[in-house]
N, C-alpha and C positions, 0 to 999 in steps of 0.2 A: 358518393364514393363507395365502391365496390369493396368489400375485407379484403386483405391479400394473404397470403399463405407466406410465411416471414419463419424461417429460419436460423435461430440466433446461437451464434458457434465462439465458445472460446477456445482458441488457439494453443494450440503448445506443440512440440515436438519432443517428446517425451527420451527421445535419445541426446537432445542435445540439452535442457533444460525445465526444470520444473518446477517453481517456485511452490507451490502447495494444490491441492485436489478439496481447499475447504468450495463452499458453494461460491457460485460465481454473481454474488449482491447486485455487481451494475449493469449486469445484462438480467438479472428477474425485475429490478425496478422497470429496467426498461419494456420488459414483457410486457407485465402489471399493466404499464401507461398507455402502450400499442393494445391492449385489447379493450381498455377503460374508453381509451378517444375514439376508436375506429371501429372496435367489433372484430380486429381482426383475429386469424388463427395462426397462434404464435406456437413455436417447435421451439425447443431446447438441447444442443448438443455442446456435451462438456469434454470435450478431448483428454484434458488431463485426468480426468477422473476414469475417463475408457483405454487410457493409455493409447491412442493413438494417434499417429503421426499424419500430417500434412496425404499422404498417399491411402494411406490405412481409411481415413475420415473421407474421404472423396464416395466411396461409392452412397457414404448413408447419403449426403448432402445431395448426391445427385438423385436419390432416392425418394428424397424428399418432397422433391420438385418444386423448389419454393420459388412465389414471384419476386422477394428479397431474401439475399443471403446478408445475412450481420455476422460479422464477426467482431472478436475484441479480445485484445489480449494486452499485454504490458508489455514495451519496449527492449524486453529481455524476447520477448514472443514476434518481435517482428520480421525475421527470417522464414519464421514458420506461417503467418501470415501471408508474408510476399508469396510462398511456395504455394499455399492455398488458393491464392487469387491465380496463380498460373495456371495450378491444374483444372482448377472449377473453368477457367476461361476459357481454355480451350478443348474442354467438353462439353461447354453448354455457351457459346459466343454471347449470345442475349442474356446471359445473366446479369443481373442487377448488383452490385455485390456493394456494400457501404460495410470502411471500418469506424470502429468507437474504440472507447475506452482510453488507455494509460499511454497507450501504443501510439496515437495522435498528438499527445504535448510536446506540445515546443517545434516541433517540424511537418505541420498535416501536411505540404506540399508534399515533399518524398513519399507519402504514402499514397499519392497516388498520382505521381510523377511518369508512372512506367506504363501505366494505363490498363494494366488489370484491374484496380477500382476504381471503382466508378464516382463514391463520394468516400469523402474520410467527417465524420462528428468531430467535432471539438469540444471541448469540457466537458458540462453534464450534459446529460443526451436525448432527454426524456423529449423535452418542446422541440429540438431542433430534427430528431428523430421522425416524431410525427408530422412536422410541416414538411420535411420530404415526402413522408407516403403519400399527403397531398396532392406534392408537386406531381408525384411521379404518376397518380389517378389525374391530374387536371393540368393546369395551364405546364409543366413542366418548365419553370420558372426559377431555374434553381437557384439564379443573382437573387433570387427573392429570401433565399432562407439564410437566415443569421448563423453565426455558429457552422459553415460548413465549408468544407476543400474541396474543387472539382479542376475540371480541366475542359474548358472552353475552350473550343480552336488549336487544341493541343498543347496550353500553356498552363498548368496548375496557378490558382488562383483561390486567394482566401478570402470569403465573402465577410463583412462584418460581424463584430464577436456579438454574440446573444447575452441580452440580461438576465444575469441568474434570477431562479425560480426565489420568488421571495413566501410565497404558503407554502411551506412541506408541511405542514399539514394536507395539504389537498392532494397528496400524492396517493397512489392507493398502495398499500403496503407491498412487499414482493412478491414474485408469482409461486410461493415455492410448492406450491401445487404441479407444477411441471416439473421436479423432479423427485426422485425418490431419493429422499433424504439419509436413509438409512446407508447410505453408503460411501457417505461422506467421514460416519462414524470411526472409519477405522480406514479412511487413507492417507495421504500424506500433510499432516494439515499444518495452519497456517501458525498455529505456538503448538514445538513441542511438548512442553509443559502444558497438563492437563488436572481436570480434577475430573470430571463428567463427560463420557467419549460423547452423547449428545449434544448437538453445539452446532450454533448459528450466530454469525456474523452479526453487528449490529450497526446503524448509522443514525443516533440521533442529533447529527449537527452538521452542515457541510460550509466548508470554507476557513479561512483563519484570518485572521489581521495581522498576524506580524510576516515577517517578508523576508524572512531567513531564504540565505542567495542559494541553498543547496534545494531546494524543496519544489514539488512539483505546486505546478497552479491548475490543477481541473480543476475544486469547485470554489475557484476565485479566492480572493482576498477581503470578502465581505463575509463576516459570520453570521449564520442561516439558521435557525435551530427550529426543533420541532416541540411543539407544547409538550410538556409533563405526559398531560392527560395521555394526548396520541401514544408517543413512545411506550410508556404503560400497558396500554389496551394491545399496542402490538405485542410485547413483551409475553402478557398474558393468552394471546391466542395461539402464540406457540408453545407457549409451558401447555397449554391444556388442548388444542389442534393437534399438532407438530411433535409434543411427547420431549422439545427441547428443553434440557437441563443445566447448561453453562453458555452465554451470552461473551459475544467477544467485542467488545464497542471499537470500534474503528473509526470514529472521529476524526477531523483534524482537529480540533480543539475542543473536549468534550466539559471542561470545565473554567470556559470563558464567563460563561454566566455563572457564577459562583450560585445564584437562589436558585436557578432552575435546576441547575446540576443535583445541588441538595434534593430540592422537589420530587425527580423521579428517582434517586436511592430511599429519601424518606417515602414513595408510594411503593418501592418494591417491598420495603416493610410492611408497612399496612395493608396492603394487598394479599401479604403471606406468599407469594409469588413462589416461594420458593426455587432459587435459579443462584448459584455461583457466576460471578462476573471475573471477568479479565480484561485489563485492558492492554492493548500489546502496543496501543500508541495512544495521540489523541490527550494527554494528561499533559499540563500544560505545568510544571513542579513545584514553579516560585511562584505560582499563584495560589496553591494548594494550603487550605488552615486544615487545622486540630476538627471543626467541627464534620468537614468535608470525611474526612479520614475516620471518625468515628462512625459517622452514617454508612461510608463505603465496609467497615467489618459488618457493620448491623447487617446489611444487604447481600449481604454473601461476597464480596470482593474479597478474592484471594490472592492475586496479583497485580503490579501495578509496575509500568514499565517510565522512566521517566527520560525525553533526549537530550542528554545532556551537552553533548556533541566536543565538546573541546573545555579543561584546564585551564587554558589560558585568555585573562579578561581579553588582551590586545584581539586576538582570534570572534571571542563574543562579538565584539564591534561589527570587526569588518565582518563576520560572516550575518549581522543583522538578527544575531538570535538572542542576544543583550538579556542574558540569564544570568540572573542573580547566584553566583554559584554560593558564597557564603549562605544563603537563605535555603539552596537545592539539600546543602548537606545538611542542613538541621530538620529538613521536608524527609528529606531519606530517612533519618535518624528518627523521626517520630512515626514512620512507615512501621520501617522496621520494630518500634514498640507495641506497636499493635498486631505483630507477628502475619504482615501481609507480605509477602512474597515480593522484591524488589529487585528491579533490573535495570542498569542504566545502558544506553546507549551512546557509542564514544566513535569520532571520524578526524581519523588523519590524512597528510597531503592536500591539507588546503594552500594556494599558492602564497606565499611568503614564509610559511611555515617553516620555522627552524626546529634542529632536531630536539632544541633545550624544552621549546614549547611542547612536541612530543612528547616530551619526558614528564612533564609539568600534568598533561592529560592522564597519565598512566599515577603518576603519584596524587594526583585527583581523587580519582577513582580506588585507590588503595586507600587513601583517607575517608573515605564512606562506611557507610552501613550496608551497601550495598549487599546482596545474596549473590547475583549474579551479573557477569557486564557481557557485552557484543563490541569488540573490536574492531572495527572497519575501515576500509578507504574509501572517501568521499571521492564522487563519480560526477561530472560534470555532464547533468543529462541537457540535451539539446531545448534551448528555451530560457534556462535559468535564469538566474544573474549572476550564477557562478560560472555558468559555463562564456557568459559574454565578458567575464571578468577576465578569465583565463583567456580567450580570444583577444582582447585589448592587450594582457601582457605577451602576447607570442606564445603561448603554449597551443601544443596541439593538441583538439578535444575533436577530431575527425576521426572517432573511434570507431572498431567494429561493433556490432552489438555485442558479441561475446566479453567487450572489456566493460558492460555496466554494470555485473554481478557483485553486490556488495563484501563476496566471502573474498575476492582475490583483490590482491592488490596490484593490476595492471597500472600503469603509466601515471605513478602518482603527479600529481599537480605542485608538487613544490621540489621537485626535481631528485628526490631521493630515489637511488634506482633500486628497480623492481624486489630484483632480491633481498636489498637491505632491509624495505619497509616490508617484503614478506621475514625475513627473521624479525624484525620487531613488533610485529605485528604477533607471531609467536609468543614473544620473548614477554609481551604485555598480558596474554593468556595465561604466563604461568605462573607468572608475578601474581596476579589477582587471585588466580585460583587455588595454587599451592598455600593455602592458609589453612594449617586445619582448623582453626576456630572460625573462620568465614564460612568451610567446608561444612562443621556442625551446623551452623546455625541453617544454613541453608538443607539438610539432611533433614534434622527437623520439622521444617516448615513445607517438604515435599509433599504433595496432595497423592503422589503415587509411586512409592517405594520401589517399583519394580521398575521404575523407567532411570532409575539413575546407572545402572547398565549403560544404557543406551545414550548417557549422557557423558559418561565418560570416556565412552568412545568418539564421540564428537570432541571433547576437552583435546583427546590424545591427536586427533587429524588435525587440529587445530595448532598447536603447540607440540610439535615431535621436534623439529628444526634448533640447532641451539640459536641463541640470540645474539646481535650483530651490531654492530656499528661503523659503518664506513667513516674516513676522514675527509673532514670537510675544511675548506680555506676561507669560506665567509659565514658569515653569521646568519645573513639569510641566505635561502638555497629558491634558484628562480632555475 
């Protein structure tokens, strides 16, 4: 099989949305893997980080002249996507164009229902990536590839799911030699909160076991982890390669294995590695001990975010996240004693949800040690088990892409209307935050004094609105 010239493009359209300009992980793994198995020559084009739009981005791609265009982007980015595959399409007819990434869960027909793409990836993308460039050098066999969306005879059609990669150890670490890293340092990135503007993403674990209905399934429901060692050795080629100085682990569950977790904070010690950690997800709370949390200060952890999601147990159940909240708050509380930087994560309009339980969330979360929380509406993305929940009760979850932004509260799922749950949604902002003793301790424990500016400004967009309560006549709201 011949190399081919592969173009890998993440998507954005920079006027309508941009969730951050950090490095783009699942398209350099991907690189990585397509030059490891093939030889071939991989291109890298990061839209968000070049600001530019679906039209702006066409001439380089056409420029490029690749025999596969990839793109990927996240289901916020799928407009900008569709817009891409139009214009690429109809300036280059023969173009090959396959999407990946976030942008394919739960619905890969639609993306390539309209027949601008040609194949859509499913989950992780590495194996099923490469057995198309196969197809597409030899038998063109594409019922053959696992893991893929195409459109035979005009009908999109989902081929059978592929078995996750069970060695990531055998992966070859990211390509991030394709970009120029240095410029990731200072745009729009993925936690505001910083201690080290150098900073690379991390993945050592993919997949989860528990089966919370809101959460997306790329890298499956089986937990994957990579040895100690590996993680390590990566960790260290870019502290000493790459000149990276804070490590952001992006995990689904990065402390399911309680001894391995341990493993590589106790080898960033002994290593001297020297590197601040953050983790912005990935921390799994009520499984979290005293010894885990001592190793993470050893190791430079400075923050640690924990998803708590909802106050109330009834809510735990049904939404499948069955968090020990009694156990989460004395996990925060012993966070917080070791002066690591703490942020919970909280989701209302879940369907049955009444407003009592809302309240119960918010008075949760004001019983904490918490530093800082994220307020949100829970978005019923296409695939879920929330979203076919909501569909079994009659809700309407035939959303535009515009309503799955986590910061607004379109169309909540338990019928509160819009406006309301946007003032309480405020109204829980100010409650938490207007503490000044939460306010000090959190001033304190800031790794950068000059960014709380700019974090008050956000408090203020967030909470300007006063706070609300419609009247309701039943107790649950459908």
């Amino acid at each position: 099989m011949a190399p081919k010239r592969i173009l890998l493009v993440r998507a954005c359209d920079p006027r309508e949305y941009v969730f951050s300009t950090c490095p783009p992980l699942g398209i350099l793994y991907l690189a990585a893997y397509a030059r490891k198995t093939g030889g071939h020559d991989v291109r890298i084009l990061d839209m968000p980080l070049e600001g530019l739009g679906p039209e702006e981005a066409l001439p380089r791609i056409l420029a490029a002249e690749p025999d596969v265009l990839g793109i990927s982007g996240t289901q916020f980015d799928l407009p900008a996507i569709r817009r891409l595959a139009v214009l690429v399409k109809a300036a280059r007819p023969t173009q090959t164009i396959v999407v990946g990434g976030p942008a394919t869960d739960g619905d890969p027909e639609s993306v390539v229902a309209d027949g601008n793409v040609d194949f859509a990836v499913i989950g992780e993308g590495e194996e099923t990536f490469r057995h198309l460039l196969d197809e597409l050098s030899g038998r063109e066999d594409y019922a053959s590839v696992p893991g893929l969306a195409w459109v035979p005879n005009g009908h999109p059609v989902r081929n059978a799911p592929r078995a996750p990669i069970e060695d990531l150890d055998a992966l070859p670490f990211p390509a991030w030699d394709l970009l120029d890293l240095k410029k990731y340092f200072s745009g729009i990135r993925f936690q505001m909160i910083y201690e080290r503007p150098e900073y690379m993403l991390l993945f050592t674990s993919r997949g989860c076991s528990w089966k919370c209905t809101f959460c997306h399934d790329i890298f499956g429901k089986t937990f994957r982890a990579r040895s100690p060692e590996n993680v390590l050795d990566e960790i260290a080629l870019l502290r000493g390669t790459f000149g990276i100085r804070e490590m952001l682990v992006v995990d689904d569950t990065f402390n399911l294995d309680r001894e391995r977790a341990k493993a590589i904070l106790r080898g960033i010690v002994e290593r001297r590695l020297d590197v601040r950690l953050n983790f912005p997800c990935g921390i799994r709370g009520d499984i979290v001990d005293g010894e885990t949390l001592d190793l993470m200060k050893r190791s430079g952890v400075y923050r640690l975010h924990y998803a708590i999601e909802s106050g109330s147990p009834r809510l735990q159940k049904r939404m499948r996240k069955h968090a020990r909240l009694d156990r989460l708050k004395e996990i925060i509380a012993e966070t917080d004693a070791r002066d690591i930087l703490t942020q919970g994560f909280f989701l209302f309009g879940f369907p049955t949800e009444t407003w009592d339980e809302m309240e119960e969330t918010v008075d949760y979360a004001l019983s904490t040690r918490l530093h800082t929380a994220q307020f949100m509406v829970v978005k019923a993305f296409p695939g879920t088990g929330l979203w076919h929940e909501a569909k079994t009760l009659g809700i309407p979850v035939e959303y535009d892409t515009a309503d799955y932004a986590y910061v607004k509260s379109r169309r909540p799922l338990n019928g509160v209307p819009e406006d309301a749950m946007e003032r309480f949604v405020r109204g829980a902002y100010r409650r938490f935050y207007l503490d000044p003793k939460r306010m000090a301790r959190c001033v304190r424990l800031h790794p950068r004094k000059a960014q709380m500016l700019r974090l008050a400004w956000l408090f203020a967009r967030r909470a300007v609105l006063p706070n609300g309560r419609p009247k309701l006549t039943k107790r649950r709201i459908l």
